[in-house]
PDB file of N, H, CA, C and O in Angstrom:
ATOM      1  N   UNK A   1     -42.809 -42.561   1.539  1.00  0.00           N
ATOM      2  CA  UNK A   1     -42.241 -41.231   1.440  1.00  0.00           C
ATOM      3  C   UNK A   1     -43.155 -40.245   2.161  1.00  0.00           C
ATOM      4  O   UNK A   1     -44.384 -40.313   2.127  1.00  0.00           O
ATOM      5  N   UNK A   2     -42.605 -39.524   2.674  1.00  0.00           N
ATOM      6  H   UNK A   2     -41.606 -39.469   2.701  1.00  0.00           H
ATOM      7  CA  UNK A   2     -43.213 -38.439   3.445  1.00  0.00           C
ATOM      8  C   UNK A   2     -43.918 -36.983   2.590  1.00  0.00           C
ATOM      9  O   UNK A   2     -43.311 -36.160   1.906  1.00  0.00           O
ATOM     10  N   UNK A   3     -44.975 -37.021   2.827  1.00  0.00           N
ATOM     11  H   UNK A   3     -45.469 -37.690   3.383  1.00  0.00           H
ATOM     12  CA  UNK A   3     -45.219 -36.065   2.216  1.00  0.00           C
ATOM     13  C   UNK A   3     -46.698 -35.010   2.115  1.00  0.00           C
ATOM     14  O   UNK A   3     -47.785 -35.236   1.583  1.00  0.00           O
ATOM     15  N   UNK A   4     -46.287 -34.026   2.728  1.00  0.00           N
ATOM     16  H   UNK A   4     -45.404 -33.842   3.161  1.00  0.00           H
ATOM     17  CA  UNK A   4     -47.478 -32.979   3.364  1.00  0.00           C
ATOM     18  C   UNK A   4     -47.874 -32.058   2.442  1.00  0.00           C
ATOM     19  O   UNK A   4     -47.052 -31.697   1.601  1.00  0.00           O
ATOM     20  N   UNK A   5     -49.051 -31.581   2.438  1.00  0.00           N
ATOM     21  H   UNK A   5     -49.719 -31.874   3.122  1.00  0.00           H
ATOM     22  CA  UNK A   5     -49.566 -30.715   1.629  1.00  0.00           C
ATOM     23  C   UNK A   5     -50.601 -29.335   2.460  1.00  0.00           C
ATOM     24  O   UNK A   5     -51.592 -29.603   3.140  1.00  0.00           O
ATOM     25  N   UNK A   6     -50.243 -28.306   2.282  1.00  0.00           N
ATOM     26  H   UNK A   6     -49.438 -28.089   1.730  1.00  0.00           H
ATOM     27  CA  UNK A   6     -51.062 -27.121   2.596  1.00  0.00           C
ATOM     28  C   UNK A   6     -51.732 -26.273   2.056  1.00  0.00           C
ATOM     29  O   UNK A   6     -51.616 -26.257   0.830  1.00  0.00           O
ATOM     30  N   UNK A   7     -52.465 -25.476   2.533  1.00  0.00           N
ATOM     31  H   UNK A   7     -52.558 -25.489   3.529  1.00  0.00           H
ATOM     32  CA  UNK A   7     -52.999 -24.021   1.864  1.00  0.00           C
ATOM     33  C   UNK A   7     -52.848 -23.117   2.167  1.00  0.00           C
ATOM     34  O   UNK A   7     -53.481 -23.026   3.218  1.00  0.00           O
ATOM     35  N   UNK A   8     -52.167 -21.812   1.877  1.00  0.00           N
ATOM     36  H   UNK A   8     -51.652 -21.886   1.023  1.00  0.00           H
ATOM     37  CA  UNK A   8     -51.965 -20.915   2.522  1.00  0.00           C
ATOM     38  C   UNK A   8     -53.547 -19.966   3.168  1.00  0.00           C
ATOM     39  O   UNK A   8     -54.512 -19.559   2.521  1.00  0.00           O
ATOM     40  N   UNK A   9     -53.376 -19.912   4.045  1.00  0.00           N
ATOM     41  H   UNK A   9     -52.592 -20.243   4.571  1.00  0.00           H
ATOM     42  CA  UNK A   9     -54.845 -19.281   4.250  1.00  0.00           C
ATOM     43  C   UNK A   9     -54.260 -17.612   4.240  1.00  0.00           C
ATOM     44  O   UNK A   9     -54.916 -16.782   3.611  1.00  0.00           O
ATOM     45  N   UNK A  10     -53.287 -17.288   4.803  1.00  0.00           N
ATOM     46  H   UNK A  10     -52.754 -17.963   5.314  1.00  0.00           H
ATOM     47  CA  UNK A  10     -53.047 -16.011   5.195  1.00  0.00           C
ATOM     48  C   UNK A  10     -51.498 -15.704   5.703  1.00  0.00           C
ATOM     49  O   UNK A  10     -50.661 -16.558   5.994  1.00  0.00           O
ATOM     50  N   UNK A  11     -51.328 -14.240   5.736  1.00  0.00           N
ATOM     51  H   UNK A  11     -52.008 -13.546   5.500  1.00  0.00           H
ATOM     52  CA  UNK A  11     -50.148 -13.673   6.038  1.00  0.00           C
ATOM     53  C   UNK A  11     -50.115 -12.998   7.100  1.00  0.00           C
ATOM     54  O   UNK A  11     -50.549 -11.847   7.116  1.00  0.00           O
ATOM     55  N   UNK A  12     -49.664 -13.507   8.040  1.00  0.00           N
ATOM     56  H   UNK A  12     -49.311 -14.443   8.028  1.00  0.00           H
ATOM     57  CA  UNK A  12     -49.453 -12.184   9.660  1.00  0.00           C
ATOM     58  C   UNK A  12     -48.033 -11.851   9.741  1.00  0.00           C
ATOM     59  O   UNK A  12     -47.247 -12.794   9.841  1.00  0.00           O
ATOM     60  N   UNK A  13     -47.571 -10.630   9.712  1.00  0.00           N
ATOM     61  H   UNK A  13     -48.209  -9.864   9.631  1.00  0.00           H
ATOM     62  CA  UNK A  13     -46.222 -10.184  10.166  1.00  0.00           C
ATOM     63  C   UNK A  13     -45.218 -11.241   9.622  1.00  0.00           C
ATOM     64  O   UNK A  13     -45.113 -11.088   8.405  1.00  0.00           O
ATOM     65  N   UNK A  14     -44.503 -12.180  10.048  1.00  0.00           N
ATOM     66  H   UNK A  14     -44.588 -12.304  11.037  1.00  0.00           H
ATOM     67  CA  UNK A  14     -43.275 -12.888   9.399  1.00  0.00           C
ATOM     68  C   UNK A  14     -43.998 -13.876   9.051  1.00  0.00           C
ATOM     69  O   UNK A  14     -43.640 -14.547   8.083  1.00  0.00           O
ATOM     70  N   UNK A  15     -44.968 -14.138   9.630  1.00  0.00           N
ATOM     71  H   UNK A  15     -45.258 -13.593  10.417  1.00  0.00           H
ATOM     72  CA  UNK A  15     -45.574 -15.777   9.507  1.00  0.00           C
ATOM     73  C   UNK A  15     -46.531 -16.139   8.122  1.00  0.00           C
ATOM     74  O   UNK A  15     -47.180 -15.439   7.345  1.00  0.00           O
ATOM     75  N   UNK A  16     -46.330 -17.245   8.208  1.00  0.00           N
ATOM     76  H   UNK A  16     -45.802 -17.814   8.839  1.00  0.00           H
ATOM     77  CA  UNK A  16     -47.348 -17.869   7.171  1.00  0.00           C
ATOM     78  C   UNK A  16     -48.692 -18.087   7.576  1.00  0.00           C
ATOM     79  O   UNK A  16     -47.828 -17.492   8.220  1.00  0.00           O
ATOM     80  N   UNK A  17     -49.615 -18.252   7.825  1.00  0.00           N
ATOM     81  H   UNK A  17     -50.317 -18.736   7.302  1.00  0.00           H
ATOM     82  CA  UNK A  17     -50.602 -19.012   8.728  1.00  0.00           C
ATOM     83  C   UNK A  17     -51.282 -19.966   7.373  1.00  0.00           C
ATOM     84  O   UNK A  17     -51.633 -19.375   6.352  1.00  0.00           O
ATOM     85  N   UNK A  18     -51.429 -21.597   7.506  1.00  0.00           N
ATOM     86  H   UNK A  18     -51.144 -22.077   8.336  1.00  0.00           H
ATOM     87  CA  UNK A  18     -51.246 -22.178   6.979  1.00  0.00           C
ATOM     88  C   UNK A  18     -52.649 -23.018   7.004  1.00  0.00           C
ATOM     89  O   UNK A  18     -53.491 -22.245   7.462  1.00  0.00           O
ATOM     90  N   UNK A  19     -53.187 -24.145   6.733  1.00  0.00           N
ATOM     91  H   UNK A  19     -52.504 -24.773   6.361  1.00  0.00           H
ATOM     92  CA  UNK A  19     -54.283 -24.803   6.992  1.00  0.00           C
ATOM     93  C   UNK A  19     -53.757 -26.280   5.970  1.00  0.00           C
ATOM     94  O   UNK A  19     -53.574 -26.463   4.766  1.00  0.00           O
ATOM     95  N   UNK A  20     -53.649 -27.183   7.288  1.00  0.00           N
ATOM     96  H   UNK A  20     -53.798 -27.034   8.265  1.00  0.00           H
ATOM     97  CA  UNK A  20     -53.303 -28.760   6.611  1.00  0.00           C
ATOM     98  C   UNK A  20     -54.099 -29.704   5.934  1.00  0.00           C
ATOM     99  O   UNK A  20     -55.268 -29.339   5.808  1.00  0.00           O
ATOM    100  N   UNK A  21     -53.814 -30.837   5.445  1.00  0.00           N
ATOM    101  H   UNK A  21     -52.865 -31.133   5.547  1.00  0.00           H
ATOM    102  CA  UNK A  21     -54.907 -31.769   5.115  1.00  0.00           C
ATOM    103  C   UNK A  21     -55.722 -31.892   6.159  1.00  0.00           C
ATOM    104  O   UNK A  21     -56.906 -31.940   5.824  1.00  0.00           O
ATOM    105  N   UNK A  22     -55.449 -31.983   7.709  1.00  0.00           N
ATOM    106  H   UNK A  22     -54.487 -31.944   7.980  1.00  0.00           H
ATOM    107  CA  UNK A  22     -56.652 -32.812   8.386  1.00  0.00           C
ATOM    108  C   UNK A  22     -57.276 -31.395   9.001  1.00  0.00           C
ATOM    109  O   UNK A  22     -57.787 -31.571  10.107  1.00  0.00           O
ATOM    110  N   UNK A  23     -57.356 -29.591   8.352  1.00  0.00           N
ATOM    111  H   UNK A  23     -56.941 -29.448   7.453  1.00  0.00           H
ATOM    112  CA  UNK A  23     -57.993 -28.716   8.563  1.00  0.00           C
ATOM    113  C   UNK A  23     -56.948 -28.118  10.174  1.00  0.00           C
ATOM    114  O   UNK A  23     -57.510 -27.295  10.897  1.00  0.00           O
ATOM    115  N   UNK A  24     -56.185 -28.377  10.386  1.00  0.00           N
ATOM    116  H   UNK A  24     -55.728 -29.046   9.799  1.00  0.00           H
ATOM    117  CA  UNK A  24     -55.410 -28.049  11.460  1.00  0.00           C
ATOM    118  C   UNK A  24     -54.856 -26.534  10.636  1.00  0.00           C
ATOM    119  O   UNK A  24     -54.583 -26.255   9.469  1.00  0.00           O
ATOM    120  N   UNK A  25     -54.867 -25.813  11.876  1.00  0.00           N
ATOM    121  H   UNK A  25     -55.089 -26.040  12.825  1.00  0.00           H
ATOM    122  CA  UNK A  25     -54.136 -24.430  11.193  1.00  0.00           C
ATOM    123  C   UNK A  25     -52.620 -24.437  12.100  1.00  0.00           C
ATOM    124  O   UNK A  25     -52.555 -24.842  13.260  1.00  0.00           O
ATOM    125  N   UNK A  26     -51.502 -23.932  11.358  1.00  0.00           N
ATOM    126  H   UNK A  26     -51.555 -23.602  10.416  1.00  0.00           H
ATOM    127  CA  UNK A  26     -50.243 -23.722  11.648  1.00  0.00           C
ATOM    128  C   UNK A  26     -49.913 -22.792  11.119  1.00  0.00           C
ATOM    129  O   UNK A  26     -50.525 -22.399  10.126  1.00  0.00           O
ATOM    130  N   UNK A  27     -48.563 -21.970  11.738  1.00  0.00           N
ATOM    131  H   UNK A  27     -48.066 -22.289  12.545  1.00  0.00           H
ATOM    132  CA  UNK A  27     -47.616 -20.818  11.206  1.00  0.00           C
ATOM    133  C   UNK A  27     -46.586 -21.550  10.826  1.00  0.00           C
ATOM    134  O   UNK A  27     -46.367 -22.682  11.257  1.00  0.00           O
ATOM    135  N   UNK A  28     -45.871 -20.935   9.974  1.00  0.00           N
ATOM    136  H   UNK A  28     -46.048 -20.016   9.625  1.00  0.00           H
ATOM    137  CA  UNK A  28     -44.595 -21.220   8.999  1.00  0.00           C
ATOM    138  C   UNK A  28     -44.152 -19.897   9.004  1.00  0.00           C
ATOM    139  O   UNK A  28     -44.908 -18.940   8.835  1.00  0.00           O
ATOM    140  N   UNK A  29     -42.855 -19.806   9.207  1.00  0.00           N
ATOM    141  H   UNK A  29     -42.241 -20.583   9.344  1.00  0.00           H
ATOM    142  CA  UNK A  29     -42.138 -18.764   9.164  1.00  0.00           C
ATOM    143  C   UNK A  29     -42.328 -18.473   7.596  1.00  0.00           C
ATOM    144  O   UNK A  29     -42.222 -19.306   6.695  1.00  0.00           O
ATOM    145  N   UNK A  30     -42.672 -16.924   7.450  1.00  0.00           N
ATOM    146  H   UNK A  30     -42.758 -16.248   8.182  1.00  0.00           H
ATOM    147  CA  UNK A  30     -42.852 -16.500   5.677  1.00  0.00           C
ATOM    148  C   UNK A  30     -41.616 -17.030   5.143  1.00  0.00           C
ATOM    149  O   UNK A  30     -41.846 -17.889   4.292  1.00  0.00           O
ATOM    150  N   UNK A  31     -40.442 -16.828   5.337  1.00  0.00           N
ATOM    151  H   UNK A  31     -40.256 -16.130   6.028  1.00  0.00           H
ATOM    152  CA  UNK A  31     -38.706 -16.635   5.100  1.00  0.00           C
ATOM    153  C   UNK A  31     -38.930 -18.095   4.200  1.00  0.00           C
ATOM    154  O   UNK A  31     -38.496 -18.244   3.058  1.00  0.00           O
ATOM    155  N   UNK A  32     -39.605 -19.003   4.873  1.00  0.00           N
ATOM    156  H   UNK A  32     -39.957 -18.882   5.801  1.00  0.00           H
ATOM    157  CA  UNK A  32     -39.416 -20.740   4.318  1.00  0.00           C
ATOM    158  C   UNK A  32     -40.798 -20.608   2.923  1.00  0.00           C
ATOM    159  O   UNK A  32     -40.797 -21.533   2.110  1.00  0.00           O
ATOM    160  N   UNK A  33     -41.519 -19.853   2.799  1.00  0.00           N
ATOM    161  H   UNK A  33     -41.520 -19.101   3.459  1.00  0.00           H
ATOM    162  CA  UNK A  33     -42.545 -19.824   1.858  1.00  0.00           C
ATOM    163  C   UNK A  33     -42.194 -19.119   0.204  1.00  0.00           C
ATOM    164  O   UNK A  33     -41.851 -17.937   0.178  1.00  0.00           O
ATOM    165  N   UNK A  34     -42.257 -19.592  -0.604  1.00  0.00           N
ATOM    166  H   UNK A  34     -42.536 -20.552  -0.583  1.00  0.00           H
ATOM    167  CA  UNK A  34     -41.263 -19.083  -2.079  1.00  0.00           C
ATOM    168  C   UNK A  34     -42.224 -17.706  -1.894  1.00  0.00           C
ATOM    169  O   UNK A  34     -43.415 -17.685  -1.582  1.00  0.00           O
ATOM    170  N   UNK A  35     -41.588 -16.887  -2.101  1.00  0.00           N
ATOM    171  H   UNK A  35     -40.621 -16.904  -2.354  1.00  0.00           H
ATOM    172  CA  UNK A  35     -42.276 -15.072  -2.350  1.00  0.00           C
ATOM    173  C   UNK A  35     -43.112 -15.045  -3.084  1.00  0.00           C
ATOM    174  O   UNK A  35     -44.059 -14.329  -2.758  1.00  0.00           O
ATOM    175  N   UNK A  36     -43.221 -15.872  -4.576  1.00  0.00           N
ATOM    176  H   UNK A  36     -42.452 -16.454  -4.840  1.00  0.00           H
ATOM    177  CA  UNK A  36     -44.167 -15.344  -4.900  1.00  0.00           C
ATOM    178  C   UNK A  36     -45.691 -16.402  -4.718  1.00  0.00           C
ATOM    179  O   UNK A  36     -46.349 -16.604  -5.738  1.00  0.00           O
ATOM    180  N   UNK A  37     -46.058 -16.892  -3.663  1.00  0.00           N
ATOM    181  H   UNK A  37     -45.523 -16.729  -2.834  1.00  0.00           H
ATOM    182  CA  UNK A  37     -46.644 -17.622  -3.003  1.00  0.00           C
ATOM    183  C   UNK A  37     -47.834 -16.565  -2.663  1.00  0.00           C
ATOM    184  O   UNK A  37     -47.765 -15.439  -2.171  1.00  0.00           O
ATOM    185  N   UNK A  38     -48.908 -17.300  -3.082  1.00  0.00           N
ATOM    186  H   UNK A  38     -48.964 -18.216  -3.481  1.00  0.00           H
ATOM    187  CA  UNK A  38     -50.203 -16.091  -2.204  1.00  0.00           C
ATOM    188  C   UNK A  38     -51.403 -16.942  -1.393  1.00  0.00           C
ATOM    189  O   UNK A  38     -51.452 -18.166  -1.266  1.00  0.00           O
ATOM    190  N   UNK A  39     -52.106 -16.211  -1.014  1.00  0.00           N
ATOM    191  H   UNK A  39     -52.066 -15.217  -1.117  1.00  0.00           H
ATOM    192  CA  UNK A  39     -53.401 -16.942  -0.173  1.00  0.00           C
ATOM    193  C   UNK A  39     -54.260 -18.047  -1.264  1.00  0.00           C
ATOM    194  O   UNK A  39     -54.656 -17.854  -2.414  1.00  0.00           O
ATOM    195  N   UNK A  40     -54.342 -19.098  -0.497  1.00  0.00           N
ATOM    196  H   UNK A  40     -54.021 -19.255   0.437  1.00  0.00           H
ATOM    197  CA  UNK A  40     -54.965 -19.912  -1.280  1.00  0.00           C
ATOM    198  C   UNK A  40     -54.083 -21.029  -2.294  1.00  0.00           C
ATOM    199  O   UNK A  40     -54.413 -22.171  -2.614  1.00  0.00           O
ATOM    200  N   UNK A  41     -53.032 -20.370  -2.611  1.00  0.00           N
ATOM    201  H   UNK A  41     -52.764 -19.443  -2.352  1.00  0.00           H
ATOM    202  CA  UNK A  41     -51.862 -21.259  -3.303  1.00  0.00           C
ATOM    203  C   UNK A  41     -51.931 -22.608  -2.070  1.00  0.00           C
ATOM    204  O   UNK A  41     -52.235 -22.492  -0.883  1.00  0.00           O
ATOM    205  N   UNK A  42     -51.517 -23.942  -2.859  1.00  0.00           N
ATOM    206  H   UNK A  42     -51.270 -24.037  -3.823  1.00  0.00           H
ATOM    207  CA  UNK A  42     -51.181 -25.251  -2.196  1.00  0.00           C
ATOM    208  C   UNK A  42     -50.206 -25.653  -2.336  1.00  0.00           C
ATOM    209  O   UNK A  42     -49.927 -26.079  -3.457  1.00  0.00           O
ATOM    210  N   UNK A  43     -49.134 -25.719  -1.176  1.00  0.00           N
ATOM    211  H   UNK A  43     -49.361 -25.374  -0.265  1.00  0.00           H
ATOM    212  CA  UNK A  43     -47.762 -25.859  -0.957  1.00  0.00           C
ATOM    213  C   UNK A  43     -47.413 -27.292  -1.140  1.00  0.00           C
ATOM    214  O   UNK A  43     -48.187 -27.997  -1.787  1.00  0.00           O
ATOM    215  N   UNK A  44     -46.058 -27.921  -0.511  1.00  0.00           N
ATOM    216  H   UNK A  44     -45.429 -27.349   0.015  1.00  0.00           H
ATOM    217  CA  UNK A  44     -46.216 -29.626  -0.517  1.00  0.00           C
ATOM    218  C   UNK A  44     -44.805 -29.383   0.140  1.00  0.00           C
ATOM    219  O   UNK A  44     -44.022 -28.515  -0.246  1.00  0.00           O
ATOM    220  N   UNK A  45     -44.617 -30.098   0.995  1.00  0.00           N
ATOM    221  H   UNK A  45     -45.252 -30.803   1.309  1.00  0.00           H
ATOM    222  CA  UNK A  45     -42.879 -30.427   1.451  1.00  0.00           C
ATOM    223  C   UNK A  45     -42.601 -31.964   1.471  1.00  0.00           C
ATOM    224  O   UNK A  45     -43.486 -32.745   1.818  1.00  0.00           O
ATOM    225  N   UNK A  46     -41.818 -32.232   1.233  1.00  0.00           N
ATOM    226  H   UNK A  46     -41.099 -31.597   0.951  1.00  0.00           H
ATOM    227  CA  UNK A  46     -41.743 -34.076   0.519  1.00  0.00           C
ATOM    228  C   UNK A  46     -40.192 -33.889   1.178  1.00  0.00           C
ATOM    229  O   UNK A  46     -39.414 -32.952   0.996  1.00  0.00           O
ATOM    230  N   UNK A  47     -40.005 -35.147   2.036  1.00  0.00           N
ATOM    231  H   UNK A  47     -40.637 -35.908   2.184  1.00  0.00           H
ATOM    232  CA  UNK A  47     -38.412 -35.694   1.771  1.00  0.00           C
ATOM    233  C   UNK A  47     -37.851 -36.276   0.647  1.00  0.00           C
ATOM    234  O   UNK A  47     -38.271 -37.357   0.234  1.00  0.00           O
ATOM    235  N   UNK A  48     -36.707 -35.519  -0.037  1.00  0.00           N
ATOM    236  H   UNK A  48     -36.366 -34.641   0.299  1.00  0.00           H
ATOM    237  CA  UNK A  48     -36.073 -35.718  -1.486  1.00  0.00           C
ATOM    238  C   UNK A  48     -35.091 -37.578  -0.779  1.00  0.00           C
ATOM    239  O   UNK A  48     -34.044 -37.396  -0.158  1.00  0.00           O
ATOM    240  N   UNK A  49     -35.313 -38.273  -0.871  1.00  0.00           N
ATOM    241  H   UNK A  49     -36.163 -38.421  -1.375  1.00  0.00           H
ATOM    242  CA  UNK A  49     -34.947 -39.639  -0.086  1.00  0.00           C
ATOM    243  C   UNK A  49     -34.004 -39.518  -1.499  1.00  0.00           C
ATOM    244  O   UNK A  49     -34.296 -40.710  -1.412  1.00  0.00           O
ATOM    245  N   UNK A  50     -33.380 -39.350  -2.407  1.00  0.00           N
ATOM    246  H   UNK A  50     -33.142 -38.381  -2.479  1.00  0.00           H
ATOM    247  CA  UNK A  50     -32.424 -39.459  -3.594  1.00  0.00           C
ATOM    248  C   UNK A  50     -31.006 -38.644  -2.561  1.00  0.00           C
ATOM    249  O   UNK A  50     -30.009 -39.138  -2.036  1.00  0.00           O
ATOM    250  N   UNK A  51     -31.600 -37.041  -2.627  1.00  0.00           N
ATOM    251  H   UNK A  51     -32.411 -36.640  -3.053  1.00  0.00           H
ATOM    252  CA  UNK A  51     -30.931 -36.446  -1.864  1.00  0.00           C
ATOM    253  C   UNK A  51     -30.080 -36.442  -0.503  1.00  0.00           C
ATOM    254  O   UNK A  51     -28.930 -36.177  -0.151  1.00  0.00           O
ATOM    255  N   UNK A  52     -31.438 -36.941   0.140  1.00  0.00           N
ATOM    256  H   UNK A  52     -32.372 -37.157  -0.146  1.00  0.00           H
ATOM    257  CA  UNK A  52     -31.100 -37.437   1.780  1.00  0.00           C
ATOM    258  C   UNK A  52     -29.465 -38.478   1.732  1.00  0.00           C
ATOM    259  O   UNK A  52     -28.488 -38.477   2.481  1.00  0.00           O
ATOM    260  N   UNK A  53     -29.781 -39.235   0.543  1.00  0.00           N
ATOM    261  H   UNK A  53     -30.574 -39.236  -0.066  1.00  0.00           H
ATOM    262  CA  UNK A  53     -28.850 -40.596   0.697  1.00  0.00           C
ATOM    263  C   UNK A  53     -27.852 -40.314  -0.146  1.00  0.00           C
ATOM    264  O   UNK A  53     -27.163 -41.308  -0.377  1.00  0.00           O
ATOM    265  N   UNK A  54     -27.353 -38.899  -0.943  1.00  0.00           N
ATOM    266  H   UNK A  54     -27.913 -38.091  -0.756  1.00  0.00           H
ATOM    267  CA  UNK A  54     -26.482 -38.324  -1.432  1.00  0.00           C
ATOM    268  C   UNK A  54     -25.815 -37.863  -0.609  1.00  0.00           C
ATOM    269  O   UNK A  54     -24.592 -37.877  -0.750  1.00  0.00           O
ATOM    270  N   UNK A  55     -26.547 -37.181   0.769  1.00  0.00           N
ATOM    271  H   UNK A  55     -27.541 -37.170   0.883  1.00  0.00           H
ATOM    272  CA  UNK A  55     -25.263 -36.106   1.418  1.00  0.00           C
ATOM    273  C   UNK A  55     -25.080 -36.915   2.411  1.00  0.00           C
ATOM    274  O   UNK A  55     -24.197 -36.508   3.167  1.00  0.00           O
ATOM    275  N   UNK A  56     -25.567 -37.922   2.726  1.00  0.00           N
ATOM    276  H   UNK A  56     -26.284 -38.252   2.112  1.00  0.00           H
ATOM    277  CA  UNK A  56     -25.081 -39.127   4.016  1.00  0.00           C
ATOM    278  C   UNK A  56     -23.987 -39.691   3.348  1.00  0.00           C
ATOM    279  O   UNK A  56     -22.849 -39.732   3.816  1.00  0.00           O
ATOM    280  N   UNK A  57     -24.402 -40.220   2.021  1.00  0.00           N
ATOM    281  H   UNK A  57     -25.326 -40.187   1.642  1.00  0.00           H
ATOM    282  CA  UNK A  57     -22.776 -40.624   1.194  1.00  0.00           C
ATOM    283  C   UNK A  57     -21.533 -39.741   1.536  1.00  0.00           C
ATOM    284  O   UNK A  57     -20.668 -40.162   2.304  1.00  0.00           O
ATOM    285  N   UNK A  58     -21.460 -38.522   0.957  1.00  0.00           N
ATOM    286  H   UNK A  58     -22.162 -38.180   0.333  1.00  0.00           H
ATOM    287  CA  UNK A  58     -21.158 -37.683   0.854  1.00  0.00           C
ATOM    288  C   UNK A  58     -20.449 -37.792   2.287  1.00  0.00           C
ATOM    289  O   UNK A  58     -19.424 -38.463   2.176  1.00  0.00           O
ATOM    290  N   UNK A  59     -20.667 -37.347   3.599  1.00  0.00           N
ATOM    291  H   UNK A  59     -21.500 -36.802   3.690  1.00  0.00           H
ATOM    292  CA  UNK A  59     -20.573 -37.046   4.593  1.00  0.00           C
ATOM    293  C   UNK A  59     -20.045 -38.772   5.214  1.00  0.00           C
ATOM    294  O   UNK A  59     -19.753 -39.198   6.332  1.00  0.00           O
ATOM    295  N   UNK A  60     -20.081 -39.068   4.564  1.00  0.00           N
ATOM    296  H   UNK A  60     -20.317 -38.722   3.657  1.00  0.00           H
ATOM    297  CA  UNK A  60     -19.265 -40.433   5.307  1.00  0.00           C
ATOM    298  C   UNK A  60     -18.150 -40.686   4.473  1.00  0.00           C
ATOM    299  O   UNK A  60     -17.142 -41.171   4.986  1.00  0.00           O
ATOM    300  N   UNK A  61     -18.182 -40.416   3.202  1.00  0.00           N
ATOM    301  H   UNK A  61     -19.002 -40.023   2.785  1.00  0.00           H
ATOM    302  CA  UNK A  61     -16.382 -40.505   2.810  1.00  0.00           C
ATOM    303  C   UNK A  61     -15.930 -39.463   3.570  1.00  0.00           C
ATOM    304  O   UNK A  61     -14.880 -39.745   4.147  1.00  0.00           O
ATOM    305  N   UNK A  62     -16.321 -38.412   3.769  1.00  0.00           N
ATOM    306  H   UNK A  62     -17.174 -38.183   3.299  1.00  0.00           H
ATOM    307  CA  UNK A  62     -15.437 -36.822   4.126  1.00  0.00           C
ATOM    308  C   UNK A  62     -15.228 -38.109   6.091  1.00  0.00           C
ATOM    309  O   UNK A  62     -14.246 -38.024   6.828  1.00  0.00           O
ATOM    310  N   UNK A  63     -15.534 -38.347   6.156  1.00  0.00           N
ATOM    311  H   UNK A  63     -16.332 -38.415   5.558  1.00  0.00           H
ATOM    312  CA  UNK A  63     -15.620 -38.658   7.757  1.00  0.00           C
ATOM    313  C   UNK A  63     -14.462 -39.970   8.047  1.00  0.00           C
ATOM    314  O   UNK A  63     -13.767 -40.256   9.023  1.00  0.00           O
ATOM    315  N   UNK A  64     -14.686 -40.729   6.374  1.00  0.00           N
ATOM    316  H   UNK A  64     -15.250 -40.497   5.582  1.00  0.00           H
ATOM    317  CA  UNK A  64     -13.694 -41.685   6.260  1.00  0.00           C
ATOM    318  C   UNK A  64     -12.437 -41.271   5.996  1.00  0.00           C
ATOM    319  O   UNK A  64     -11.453 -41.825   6.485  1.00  0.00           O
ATOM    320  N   UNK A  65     -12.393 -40.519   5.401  1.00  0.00           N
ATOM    321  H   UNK A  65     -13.193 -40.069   5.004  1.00  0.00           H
ATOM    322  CA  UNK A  65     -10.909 -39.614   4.526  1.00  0.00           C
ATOM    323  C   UNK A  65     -10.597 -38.875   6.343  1.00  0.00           C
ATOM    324  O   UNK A  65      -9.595 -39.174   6.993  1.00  0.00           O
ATOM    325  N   UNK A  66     -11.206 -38.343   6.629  1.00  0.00           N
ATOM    326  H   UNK A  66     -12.020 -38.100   6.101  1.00  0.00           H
ATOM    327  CA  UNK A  66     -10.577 -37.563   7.722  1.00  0.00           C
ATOM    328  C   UNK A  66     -10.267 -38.496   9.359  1.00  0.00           C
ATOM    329  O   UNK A  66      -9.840 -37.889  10.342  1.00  0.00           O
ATOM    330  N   UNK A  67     -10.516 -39.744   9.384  1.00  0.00           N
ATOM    331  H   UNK A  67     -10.863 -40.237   8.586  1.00  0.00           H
ATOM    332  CA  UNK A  67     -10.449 -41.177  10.303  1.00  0.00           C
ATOM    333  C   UNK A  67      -9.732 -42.255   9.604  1.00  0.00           C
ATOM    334  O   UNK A  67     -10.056 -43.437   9.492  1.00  0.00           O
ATOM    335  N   UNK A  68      -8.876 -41.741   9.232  1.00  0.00           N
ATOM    336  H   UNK A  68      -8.612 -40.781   9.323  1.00  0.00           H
ATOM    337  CA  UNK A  68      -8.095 -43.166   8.348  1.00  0.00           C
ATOM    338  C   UNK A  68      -6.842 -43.693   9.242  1.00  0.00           C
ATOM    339  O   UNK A  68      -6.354 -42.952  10.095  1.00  0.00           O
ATOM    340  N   UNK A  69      -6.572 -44.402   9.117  1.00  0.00           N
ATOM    341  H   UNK A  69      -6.968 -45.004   8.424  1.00  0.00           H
ATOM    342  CA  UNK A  69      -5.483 -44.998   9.890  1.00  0.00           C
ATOM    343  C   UNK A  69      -4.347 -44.820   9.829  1.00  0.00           C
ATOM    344  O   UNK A  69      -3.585 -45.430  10.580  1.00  0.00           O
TER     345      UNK A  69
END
């Protein structure tokens, strides 16, 4: 499973500015960061793989129902 973890180091204008496990710094658009999120808080983004394989279900009956013979 995939799964990343950050620190917020800081806030510039829309952006996040971020700092990863291997000390790499990145921006994240603020918009994607929960509001009440502050400097120093440790984020995590994980693929929900339960989810993922719910809306592929999902999206293949709708694809079957609408390709039927």
């Amino acid at each position: 499973m995939f799964n990343l973890k950050f620190v917020i180091d800081r806030f510039e204008g829309d952006y996040t500015v971020v700092e990863l496990d291997n000390k790499t710094i990145a921006e994240i658009p603020k918009i994607l960061i929960p509001k009440d999120a502050k400097e120093g808080d440790v984020l995590e983004i994980r693929v929900d793989v339960e989810e993922t394989e719910k809306r592929k279900n999902e999206i293949n009956n709708l694809m079957d129902d609408l390709f039927e013979d």
